[in-house]
Rosetta silent file (secondary structure, phi, psi, omega in degrees, C-alpha in Angstrom):
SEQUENCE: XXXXXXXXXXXXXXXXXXXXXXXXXXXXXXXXXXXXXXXXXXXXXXXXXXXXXXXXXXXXXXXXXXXXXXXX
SCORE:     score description
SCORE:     0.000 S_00000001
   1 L     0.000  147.107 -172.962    0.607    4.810   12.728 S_00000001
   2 L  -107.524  124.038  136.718    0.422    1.002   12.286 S_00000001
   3 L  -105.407  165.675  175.391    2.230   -1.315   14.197 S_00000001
   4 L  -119.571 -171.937  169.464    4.069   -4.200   12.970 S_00000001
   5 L   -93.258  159.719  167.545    6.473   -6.824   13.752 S_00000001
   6 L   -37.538  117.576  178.559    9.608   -6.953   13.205 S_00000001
   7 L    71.790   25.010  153.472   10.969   -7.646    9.095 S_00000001
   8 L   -57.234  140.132  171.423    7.224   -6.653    8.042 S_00000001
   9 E  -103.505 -168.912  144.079    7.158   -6.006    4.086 S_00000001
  10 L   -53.680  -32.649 -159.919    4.761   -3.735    2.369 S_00000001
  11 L   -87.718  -28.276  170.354    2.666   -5.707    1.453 S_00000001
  12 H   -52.628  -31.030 -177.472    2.141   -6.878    5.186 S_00000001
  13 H   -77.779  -14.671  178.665    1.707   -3.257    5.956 S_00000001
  14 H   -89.963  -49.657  178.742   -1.185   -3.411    2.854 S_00000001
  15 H   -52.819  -56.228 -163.214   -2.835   -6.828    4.709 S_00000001
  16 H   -81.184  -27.071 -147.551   -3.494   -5.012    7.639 S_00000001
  17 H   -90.516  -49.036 -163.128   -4.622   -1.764    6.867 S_00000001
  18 H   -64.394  -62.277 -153.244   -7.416   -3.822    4.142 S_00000001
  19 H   -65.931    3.620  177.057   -8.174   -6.110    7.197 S_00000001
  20 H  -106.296  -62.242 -159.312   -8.838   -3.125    9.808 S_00000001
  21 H  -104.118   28.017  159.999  -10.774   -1.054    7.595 S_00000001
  22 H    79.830  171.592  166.842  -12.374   -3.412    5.323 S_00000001
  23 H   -58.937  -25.640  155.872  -14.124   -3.136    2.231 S_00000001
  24 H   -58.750  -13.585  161.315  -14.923    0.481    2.688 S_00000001
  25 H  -126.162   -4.168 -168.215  -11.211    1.053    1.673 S_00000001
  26 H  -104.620   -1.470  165.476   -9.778   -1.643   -0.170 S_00000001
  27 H   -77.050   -9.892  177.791  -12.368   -1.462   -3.420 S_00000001
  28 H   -59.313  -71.644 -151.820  -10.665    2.249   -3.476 S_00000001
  29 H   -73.172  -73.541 -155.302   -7.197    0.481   -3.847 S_00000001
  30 E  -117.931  162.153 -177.887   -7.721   -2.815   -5.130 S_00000001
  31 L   -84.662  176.154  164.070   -9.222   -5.207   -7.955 S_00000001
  32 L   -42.736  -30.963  162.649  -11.077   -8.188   -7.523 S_00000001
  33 L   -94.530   35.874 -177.025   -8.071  -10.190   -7.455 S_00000001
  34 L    34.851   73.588  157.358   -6.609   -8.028   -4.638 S_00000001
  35 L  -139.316  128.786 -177.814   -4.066   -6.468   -6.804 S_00000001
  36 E   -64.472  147.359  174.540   -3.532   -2.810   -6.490 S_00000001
  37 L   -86.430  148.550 -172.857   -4.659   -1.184   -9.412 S_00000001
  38 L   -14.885  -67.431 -178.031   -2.634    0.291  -11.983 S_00000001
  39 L   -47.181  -18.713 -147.785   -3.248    4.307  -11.310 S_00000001
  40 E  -101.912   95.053  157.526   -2.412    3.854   -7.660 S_00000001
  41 E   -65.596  128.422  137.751    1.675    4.406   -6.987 S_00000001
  42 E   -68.413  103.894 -170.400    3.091    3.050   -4.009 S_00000001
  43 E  -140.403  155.950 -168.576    6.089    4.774   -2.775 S_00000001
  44 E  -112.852   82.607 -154.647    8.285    4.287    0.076 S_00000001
  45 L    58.664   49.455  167.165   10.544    7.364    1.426 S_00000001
  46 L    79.391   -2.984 -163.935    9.674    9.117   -1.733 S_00000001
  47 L  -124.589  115.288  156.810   10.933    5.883   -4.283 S_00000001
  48 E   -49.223  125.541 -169.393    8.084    4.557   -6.245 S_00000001
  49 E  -148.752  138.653 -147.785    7.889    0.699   -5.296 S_00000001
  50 L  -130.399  169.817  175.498    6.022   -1.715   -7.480 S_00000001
  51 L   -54.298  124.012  -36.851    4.423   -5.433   -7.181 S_00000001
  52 L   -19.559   80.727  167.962    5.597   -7.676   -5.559 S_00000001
  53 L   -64.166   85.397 -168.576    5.637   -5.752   -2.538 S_00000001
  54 L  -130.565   28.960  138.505    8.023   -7.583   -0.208 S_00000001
  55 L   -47.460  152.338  166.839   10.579   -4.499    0.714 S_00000001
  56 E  -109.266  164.153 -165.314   10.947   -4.667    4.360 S_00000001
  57 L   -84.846  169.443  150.555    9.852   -1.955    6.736 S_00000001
  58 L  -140.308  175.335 -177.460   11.853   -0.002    9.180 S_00000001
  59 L   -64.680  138.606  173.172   10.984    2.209   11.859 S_00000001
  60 L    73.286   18.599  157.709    9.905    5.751   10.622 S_00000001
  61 L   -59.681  178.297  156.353    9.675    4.739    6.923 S_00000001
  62 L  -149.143  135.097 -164.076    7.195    6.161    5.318 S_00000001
  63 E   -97.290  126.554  156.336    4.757    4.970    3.127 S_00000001
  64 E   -94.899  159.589  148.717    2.679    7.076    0.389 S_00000001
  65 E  -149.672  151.356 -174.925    0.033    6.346   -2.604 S_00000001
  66 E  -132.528  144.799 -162.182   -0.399    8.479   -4.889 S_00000001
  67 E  -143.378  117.794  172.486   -3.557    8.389   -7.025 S_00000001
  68 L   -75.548  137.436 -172.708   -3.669    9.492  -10.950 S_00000001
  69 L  -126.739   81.182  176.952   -6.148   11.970  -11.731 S_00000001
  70 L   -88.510  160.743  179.625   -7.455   12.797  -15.457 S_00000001
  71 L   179.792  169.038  147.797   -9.826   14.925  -16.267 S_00000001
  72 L  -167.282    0.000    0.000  -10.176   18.158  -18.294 S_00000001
């Protein structure tokens, strides 16, 4: 669990988590121009949520990503 302040969006909830862990997680996530990349779904209590992230949080949301996987 993260906390934040009060009327935190997503994407404040994205700023911290790159700024605690760094570059060991956010080339996973993001491009050079710190924009998540395309495969990676964001979703918010199950609802798919897209760029601009500026929903605001509330206590006990929950946030997913889901990461597309091809292959055969």
């Amino acid at each position: 669990m993260i906390a934040l302040e009060e009327n935190s969006t997503i994407q404040d909830l994205l700023d911290e988590i790159f700024a605690k862990h760094g570059e060991k997680i956010s080339h996973i996530f993001m491009d050079e121009n710190r924009q998540i990349f395309s495969h990676i779904k964001v979703l918010l209590n199950d609802t798919i949520v897209n760029y601009p992230f500026n929903e605001k949080l509330q206590d006990e949301d929950q946030i997913h990503f889901l990461i597309a996987l091809v292959g055969g």
